[in-house]
C-alpha positions as CSV (number, residue, x, y, z in Angstrom):
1,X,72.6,-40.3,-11.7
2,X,76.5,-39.0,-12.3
3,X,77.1,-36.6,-9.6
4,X,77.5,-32.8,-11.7
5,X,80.5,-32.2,-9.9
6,X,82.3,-35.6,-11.0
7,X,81.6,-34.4,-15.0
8,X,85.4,-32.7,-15.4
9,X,87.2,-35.4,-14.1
10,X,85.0,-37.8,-15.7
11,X,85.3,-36.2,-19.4
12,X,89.4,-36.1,-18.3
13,X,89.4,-39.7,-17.9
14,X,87.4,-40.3,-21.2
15,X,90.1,-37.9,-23.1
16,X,92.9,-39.9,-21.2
17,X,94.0,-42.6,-23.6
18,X,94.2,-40.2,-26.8
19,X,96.3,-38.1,-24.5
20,X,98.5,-40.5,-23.4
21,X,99.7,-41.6,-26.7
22,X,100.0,-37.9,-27.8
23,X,102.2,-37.6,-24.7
24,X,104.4,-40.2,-25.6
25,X,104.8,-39.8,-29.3
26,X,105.7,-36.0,-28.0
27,X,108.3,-38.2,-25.6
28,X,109.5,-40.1,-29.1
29,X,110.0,-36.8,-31.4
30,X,112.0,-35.1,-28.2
31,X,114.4,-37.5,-28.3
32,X,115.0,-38.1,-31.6
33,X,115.5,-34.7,-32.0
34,X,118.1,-34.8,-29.3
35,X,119.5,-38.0,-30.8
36,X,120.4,-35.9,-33.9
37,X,121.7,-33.2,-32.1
38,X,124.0,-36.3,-30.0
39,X,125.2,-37.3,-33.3
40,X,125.9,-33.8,-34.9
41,X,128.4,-33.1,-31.9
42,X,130.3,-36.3,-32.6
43,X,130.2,-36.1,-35.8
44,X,131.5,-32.5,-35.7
45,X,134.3,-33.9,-33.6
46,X,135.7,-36.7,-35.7
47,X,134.9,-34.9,-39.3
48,X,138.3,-34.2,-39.2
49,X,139.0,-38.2,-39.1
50,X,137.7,-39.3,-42.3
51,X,135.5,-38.4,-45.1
52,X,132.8,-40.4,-44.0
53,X,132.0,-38.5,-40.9
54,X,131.5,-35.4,-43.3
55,X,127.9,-37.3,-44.4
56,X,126.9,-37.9,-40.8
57,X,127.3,-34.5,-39.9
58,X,125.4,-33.1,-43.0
59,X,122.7,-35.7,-42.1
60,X,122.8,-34.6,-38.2
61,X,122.8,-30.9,-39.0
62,X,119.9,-31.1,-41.7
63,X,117.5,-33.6,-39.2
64,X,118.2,-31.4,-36.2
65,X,117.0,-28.1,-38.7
66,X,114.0,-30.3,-40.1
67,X,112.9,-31.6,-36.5
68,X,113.3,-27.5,-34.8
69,X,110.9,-26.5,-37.9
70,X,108.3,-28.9,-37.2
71,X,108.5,-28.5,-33.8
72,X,107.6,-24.8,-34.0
73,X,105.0,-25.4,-36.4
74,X,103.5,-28.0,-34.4
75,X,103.8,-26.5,-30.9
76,X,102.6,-22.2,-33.2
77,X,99.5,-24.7,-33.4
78,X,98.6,-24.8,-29.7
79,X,100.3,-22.6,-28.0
80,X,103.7,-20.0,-28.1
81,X,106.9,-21.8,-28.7
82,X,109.1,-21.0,-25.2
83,X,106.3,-19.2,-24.3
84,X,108.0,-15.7,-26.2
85,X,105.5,-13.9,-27.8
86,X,105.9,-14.8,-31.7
87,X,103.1,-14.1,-34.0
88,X,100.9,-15.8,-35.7
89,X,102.0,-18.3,-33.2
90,X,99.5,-20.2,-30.7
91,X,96.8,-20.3,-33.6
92,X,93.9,-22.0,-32.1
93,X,93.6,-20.5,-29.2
94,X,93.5,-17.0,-30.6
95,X,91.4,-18.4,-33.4
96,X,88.8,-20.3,-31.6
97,X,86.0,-18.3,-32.4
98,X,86.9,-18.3,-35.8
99,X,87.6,-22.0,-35.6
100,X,83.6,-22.1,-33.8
101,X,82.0,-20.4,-36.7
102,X,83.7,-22.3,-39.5
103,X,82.6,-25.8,-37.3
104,X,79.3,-24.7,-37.2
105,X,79.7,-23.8,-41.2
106,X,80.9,-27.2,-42.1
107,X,78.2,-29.2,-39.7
108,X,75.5,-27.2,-41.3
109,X,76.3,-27.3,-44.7
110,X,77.3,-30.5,-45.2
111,X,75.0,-32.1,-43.0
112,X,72.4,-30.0,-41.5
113,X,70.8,-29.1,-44.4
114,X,67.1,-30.4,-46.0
115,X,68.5,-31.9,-48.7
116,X,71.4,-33.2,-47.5
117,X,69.4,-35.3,-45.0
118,X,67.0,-36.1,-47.6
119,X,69.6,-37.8,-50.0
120,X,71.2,-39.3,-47.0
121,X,67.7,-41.0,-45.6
122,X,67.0,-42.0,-49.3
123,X,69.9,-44.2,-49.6
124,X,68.8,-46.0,-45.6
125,X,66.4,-48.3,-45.0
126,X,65.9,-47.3,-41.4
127,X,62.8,-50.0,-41.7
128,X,64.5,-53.0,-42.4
129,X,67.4,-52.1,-40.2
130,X,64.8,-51.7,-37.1
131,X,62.9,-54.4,-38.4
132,X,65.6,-56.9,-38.4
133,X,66.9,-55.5,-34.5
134,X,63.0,-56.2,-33.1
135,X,62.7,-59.2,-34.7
136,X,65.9,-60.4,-33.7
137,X,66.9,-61.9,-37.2
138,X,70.1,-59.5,-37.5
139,X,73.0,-59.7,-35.3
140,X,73.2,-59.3,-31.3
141,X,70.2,-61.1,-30.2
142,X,71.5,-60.8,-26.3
143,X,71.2,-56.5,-27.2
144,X,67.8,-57.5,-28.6
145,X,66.9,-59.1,-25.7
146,X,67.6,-56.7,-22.8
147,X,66.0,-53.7,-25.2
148,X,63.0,-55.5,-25.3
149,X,62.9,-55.9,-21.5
150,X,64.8,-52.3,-21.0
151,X,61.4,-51.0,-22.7
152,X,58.9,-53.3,-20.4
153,X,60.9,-52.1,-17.1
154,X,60.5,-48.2,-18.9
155,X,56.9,-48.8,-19.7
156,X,56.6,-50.3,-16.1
157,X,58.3,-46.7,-14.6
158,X,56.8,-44.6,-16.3
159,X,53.1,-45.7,-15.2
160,X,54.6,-45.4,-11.8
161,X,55.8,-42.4,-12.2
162,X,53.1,-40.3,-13.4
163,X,49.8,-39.2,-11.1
164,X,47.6,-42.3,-11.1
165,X,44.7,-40.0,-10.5
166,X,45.8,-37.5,-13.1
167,X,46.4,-39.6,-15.8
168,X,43.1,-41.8,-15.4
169,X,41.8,-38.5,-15.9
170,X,43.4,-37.7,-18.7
171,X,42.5,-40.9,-20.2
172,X,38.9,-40.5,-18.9
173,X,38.9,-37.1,-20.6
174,X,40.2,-38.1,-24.0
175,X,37.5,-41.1,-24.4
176,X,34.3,-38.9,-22.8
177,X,35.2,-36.4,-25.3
178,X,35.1,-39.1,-28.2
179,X,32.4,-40.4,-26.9
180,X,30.7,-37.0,-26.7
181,X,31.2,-36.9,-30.5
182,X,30.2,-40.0,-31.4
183,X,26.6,-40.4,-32.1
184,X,25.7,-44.1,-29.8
185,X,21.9,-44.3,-31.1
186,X,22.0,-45.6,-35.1
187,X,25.2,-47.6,-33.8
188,X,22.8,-49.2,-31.6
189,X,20.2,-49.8,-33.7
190,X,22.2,-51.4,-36.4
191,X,24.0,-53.8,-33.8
192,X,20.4,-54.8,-32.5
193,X,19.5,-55.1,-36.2
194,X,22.3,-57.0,-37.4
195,X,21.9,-59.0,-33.7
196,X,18.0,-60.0,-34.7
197,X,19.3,-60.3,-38.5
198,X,21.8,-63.5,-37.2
199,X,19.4,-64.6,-34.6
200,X,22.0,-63.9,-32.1
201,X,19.0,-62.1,-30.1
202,X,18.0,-65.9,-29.2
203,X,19.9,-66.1,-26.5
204,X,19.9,-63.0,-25.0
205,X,15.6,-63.8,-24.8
206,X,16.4,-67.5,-23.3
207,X,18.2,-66.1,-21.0
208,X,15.8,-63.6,-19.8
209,X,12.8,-66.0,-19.8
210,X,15.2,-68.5,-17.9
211,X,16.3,-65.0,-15.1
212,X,12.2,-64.7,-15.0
213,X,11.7,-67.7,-13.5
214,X,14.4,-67.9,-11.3
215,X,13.7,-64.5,-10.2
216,X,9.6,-65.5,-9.2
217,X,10.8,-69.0,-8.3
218,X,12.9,-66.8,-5.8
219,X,10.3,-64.6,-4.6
220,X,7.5,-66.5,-4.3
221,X,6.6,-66.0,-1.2
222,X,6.3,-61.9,-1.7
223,X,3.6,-63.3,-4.7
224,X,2.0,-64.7,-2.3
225,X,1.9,-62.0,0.0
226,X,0.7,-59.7,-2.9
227,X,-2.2,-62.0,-3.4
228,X,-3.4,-62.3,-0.4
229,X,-3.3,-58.6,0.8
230,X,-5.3,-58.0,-3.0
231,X,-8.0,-60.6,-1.9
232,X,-11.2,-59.7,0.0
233,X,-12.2,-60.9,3.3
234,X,-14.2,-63.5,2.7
235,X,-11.7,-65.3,-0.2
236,X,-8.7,-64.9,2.9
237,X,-11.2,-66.7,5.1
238,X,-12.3,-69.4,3.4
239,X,-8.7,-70.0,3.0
240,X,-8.5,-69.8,-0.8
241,X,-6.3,-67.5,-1.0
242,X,-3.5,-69.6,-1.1
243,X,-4.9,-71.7,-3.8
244,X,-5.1,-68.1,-6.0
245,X,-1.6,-67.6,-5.5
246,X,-0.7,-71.3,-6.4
247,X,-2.2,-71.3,-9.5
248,X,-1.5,-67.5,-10.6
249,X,2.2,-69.3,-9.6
250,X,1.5,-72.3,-11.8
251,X,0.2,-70.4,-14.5
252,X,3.2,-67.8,-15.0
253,X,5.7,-70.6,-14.8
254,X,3.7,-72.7,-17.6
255,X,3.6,-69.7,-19.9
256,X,7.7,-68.8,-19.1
257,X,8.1,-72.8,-20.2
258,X,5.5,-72.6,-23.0
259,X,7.5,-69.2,-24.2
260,X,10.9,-71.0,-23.6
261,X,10.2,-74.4,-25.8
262,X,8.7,-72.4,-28.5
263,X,10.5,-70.4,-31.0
264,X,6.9,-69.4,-32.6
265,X,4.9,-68.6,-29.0
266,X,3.3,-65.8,-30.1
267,X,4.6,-64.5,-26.6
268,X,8.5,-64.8,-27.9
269,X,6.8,-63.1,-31.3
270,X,5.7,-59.9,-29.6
271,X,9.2,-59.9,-27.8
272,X,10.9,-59.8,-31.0
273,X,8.8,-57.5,-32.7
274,X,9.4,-55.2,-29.8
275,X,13.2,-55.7,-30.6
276,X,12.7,-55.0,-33.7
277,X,10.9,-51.7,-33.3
278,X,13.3,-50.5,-30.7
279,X,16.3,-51.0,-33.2
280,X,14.4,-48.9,-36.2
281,X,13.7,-46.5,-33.5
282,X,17.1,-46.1,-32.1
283,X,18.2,-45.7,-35.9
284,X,15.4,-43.3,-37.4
285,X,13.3,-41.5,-34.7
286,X,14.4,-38.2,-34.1
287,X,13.2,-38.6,-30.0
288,X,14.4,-41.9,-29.6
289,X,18.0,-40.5,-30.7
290,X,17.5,-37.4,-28.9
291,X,16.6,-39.1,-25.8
292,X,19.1,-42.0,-26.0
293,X,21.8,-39.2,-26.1
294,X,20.4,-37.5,-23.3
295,X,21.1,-40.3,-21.9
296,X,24.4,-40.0,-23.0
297,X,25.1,-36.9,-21.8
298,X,24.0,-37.6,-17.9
299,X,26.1,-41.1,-17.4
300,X,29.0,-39.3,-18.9
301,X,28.3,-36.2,-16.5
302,X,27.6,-38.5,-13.5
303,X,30.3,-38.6,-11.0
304,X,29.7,-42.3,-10.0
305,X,30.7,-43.5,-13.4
306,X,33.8,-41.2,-13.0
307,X,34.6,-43.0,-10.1
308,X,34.2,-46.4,-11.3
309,X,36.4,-45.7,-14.4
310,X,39.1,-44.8,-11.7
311,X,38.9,-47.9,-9.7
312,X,38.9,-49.7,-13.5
313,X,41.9,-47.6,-14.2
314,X,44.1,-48.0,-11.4
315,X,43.3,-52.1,-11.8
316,X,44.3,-51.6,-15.6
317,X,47.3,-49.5,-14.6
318,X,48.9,-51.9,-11.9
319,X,48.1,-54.7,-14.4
320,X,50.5,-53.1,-17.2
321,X,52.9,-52.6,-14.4
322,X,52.8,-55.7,-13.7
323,X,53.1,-57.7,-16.6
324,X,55.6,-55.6,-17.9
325,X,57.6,-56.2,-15.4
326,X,56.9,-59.9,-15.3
327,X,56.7,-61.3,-18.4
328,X,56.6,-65.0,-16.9
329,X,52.9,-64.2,-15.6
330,X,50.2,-65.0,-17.5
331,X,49.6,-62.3,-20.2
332,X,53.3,-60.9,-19.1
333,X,55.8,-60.3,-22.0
334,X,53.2,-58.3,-24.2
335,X,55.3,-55.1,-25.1
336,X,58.2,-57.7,-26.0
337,X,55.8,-59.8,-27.9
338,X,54.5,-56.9,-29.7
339,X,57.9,-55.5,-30.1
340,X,59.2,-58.6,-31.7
341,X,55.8,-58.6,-34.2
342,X,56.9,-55.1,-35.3
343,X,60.0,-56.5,-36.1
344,X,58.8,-59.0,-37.9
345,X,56.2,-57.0,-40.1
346,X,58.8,-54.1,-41.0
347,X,61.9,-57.2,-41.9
348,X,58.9,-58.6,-44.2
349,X,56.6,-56.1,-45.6
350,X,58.1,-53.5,-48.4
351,X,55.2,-51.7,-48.4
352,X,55.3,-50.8,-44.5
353,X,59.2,-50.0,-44.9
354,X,58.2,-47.5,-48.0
355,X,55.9,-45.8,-45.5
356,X,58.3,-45.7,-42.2
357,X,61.0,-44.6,-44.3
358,X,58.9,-42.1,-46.2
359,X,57.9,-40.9,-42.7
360,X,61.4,-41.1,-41.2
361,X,62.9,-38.8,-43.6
362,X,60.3,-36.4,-43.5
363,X,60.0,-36.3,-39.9
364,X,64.2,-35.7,-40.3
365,X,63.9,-33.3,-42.7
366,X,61.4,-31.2,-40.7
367,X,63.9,-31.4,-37.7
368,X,66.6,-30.4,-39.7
369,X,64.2,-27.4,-40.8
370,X,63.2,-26.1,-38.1
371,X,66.1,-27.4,-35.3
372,X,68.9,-27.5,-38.0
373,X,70.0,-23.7,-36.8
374,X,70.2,-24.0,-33.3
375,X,71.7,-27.0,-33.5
376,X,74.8,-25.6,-35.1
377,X,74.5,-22.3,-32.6
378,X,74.9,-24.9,-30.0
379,X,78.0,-26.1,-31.2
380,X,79.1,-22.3,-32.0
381,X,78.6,-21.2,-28.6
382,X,79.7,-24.1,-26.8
383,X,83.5,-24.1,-28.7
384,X,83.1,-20.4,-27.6
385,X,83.1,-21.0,-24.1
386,X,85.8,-22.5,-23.9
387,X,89.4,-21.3,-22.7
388,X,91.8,-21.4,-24.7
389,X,93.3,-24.3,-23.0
390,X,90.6,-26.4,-23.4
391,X,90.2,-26.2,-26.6
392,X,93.8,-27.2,-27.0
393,X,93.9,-29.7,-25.2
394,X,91.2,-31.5,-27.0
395,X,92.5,-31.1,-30.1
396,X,95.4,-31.9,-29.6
397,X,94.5,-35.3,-27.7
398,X,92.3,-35.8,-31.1
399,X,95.5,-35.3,-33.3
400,X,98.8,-34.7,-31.3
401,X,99.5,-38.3,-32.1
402,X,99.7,-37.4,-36.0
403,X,101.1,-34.1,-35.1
404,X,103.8,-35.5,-33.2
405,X,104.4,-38.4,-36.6
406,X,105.1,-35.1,-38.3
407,X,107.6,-33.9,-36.6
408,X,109.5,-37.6,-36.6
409,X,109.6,-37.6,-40.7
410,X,110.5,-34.0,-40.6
411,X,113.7,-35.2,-38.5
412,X,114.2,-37.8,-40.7
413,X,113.1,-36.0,-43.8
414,X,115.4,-33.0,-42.9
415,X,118.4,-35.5,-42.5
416,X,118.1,-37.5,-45.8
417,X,117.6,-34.0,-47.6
418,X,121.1,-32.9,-45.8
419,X,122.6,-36.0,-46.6
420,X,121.6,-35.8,-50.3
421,X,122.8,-31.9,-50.7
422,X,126.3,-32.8,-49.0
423,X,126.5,-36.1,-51.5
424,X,125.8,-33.5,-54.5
425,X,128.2,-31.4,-53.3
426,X,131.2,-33.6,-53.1
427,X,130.2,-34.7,-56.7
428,X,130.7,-31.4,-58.1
């Protein structure tokens, strides 16, 4: 960050070169202007000598008069000539709140206005022009470049920057409250529908048959438990109880491989009709609806999702910041990827440059509108706060170079207009 105290000589520095070549254009002028007078004292001297002499002194006397004229009415610009008190002399300093208001006039009105920024954006094709930048198909691909990774390092800084615990929160805030809006029952249903529709349930039932088995494959022995606790006395003694088990075992596993082979086991029928059922409930009973989004309502309210949406966030988070950052990694490069598609689309598509442009201009339009004013008070009051001086000194490092060109052909103006008149004369 530029140290605030480094600004002055910093904007000095900046001014420097137009100064410098006011300066010595100021240097040039001077001594022409003493050149003349040089040559008016010689001539002056030697007039006497031959006729000749008479047209160089007419020509000296006549640039010196020309250069002393412009010089006044360049220096009555800036400041008082020999510092004597003259009027209407140092004009923009005593002027520059005039000159301020009559800025802020001329920015307004000839380009701070609605319509003038309207006609203006109408003849641009801010579109295209972006479009060809982010797609890298116009000119300074190497600028292209290092925007594209300027916005993945900003991207990268700015989720650093902000309150990881605060902004998950945010975001968490912003989807509960869609979520709270949106309805999740009939969505349900009609995905289960559609699901059972494409026989993409199939699956989903395989799998559960095939997590049944594993599940009382696993836990066999607890089955076994269960049954014998559950069987009398004399069924534990006479040691059959293990033999109930083994075939209440055997049994379930023939009817989860019966049910698995099958597409029509009336078993994987009943299944499906329950599926079915639940999906027309989820879409058209009142209680289902109600109850699923009381459902709803309690996950969203619970503060153990809340805190597993934080851990996801802050994993999400440090992932952006990291392939942002990285675009070698794998998924890394996105934001330039998709920057470089948005090229693309806007360099190609007429219709999507109609539509950025359109909104473009309007979203110009309405800044000029409503920021168009203070805009041009801004530059009022700024001119006005400055001294005299300064205000000057910047114009006149803007234009004392031209200024300076004026008094040179007003030397040389004033001379050839001398020598003229003293030519006429010696005619007559």
């Amino acid at each position: 960050m530029t140290d605030p105290g480094r600004i002055g000589p910093i904007m000095a520095r900046a001014a420097q070169p137009g100064a410098d070549r006011a300066r010595t254009m100021r240097i040039v002028a001077g001594l022409l202007l003493l050149a003349m007078a040089a040559l008016f004292l010689i001539a002056h001297r030697y007039v006497e000598v031959h006729p000749a002499w008479g047209y160089v002194l007419a020509f000296a006397e006549a640039a010196m008069v020309g250069g002393l004229a412009d010089w006044f009415a360049v220096t009555a610009l800036f400041r008082r000539p020999l510092g004597l008190p003259i009027p209407h002399t140092a004009i923009i300093p005593e002027n520059k709140n005039r000159i301020a208001d009559t800025m802020a006039a001329f920015l307004q009105a000839n380009f701070l206005t609605p319509a003038v920024v309207a006609r203006r954006m109408r003849a641009m094709n801010v579109a295209r022009a972006a479009g060809d930048f982010l797609s890298g198909t116009g000119s300074g691909s190497g600028l292209q470049s290092r925007v594209r990774e300027g916005a993945g390092e900003l991207l990268a800084e700015i989720l650093e920057s902000l309150d990881p615990e605060r902004l998950g929160g945010q975001v968490r805030a912003g989807l509960g409250a869609q979520i709270e809006k949106l309805e999740v029952s009939p969505l349900l249903g009609r995905a289960l529908s559609a699901a059972i529709a494409d026989k993409r349930h199939l699956p989903l039932i395989e799998g559960l048959i095939r997590w049944a088995g594993l599940t009382l494959e696993d836990n066999e022995e607890m089955v076994r438990a269960m049954v014998s606790q559950r069987s009398n006395a004399l069924v534990r003694w006479a040691g059959l109880d293990d033999r109930l088990a083994s075939s209440v075992l055997d049994g379930i596993y023939k009817l989860l491989a019966e049910v698995l082979v099958d597409p029509d086991h009336p078993l994987r029928r009943k299944v499906q009709e329950g599926l079915e059922n639940l999906a027309h409930d989820l879409e058209h009973d009142p209680v289902m609806r109600a109850r699923v989004e009381e459902t709803k309502r309690e996950l969203l309210a619970n503060p153990a999702l809340g805190q597993w949406w934080m851990g996801v966030w802050e994993r999400m988070r440090q992932r952006m910041i990291d392939m942002a950052r990285n675009p070698q990694m794998e998924g890394g490069g996105w934001l330039a990827s998709a920057l470089a598609e948005l090229g693309s689309a806007l360099h190609r598509d007429p219709r999507l440059q109609r539509q950025v442009n359109r909104f473009a201009r309007r979203t110009a339009v309405g800044v000029t509108s409503r920021y168009g004013g203070q805009i041009v008070q801004l530059v009022s009051e700024t001119v006005r706060r400055w001294d005299g001086r300064t205000i000057s000194d910047r114009i006149e490092g803007a234009v004392g170079r031209d200024l300076q060109f004026i008094r040179v052909n007003g030397t040389l103006v004033g001379g050839l207009v001398g020598l003229t008149i003293h030519a006429v004369g010696q005619l007559l």
